[in-house]
N, C-alpha and C positions, 0 to 999 in steps of 0.2 A: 230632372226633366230631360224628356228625350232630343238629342240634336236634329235638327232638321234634316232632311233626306235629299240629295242633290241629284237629281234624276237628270241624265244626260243621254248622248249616244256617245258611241266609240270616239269619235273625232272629237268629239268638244271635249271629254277626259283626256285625250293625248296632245290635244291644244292647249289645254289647262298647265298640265305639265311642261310643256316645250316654255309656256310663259312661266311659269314659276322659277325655268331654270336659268331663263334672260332675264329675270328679276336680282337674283340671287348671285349671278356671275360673272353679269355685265353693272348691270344699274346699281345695286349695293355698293360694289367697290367704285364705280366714281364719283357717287355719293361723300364715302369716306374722306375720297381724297379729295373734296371740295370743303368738307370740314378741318381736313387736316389743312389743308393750304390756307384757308380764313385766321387759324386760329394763329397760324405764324405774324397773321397782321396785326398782332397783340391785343391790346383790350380789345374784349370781349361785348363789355357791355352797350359797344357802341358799334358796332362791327355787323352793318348790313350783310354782308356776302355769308359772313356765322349764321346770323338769324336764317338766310334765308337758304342753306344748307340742311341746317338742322329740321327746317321746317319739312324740306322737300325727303327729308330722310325718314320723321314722323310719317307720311303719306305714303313712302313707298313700304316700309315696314306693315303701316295698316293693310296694304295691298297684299302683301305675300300672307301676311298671317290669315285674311279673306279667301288667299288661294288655297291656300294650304288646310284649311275647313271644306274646301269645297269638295277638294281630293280626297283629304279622309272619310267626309260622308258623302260620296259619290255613290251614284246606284246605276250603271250601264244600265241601257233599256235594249234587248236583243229585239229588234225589229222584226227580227227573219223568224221568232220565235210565235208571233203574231200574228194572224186572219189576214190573207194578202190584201183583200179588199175592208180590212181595218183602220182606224185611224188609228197613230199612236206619236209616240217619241220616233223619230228617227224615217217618219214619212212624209213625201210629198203633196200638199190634199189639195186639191182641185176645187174649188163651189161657184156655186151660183148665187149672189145676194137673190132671194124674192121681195117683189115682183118686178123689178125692173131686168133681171137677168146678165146684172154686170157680174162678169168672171174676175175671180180671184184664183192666186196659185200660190201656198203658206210651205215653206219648210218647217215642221213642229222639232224642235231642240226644249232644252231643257234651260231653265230662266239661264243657267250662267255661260250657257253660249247665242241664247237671244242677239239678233240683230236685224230689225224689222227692214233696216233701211236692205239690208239683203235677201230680203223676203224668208226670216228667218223669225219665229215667233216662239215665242218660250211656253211650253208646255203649262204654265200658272196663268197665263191671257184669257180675257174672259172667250176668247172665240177659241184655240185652242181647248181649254178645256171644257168647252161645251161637245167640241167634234169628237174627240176622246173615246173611241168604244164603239162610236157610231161606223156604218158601213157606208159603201156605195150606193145611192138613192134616197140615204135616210134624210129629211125634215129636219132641221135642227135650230130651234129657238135660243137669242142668245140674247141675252142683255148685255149691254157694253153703257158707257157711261155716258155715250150718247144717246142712247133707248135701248129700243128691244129691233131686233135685227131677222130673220129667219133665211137660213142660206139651203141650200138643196148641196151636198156632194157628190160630184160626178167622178172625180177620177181621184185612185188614192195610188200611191204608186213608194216605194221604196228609192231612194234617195241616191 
């Protein structure tokens, strides 16, 4: 089965890495040595600070091994390579919910650099990927999990 495709922009690949490598070369090694320092408090079998070491060490291990998938199948999205008045990975889109005319303003990234509370929306979102290909002026029907939505885009602009 084929691995999943990790579609980003430039910055969220190079964010990716910058955390993978404060994973790996900060937080691993104090990790360690909270295991090491626990295990000195002899048994084991009883020994809170162990358990709860080890635990935090399963979690960040699951973490980097997550990153470390993302980075091998990562897919740069060249924005500059794309229809300036396009929507895609790596642009800023402007819309209009219809018919009330309230404005929105969405950074589209790629899910693993998503951060909505930044106005930052991951290219797999049902509104994101509805905008997707559309231009400036286009109609765009979207269902979201609250209904069906239809926004108007006015301004797409590179990031």
């Amino acid at each position: 089965m084929a691995e999943k495709i990790f579609e980003m922009t430039r910055e969220g690949y190079e964010n990716l890495e910058k955390e993978l490598d404060r994973l790996i070369t900060v937080e691993r090694p104090e990790v360690i040595e909270r295991i090491k320092i626990a295990r000195s408090y002899g048994d084991l079998s009883e020994n809170s600070e162990y358990e709860s070491a080890r635990n935090e060490q399963a979690l960040l291990e699951g973490k980097i091994a997550e990153i470390e998938k993302q980075i091998r199948f990562a897919q740069i999205v060249d924005s500059d390579a794309i229809a300036e008045d396009e929507v895609s990975i790596g642009k800023k889109v402007t819309f209009i919910e219809l018919p009330n005319g309230e404005e929105e303003v969405y950074y589209i990234v790629g899910s693993a650099e998503a951060n909505p509370l930044a106005g930052k929306i991951s290219n797999e979102s049902p509104v994101a990927s509805a905008m997707i290909g559309k231009k400036i002026g286009d109609e765009v029907n979207i269902s979201t999990p609250s209904g069906e939505m239809v926004i108007k885009i006015v301004k797409v602009e590179k990031h």
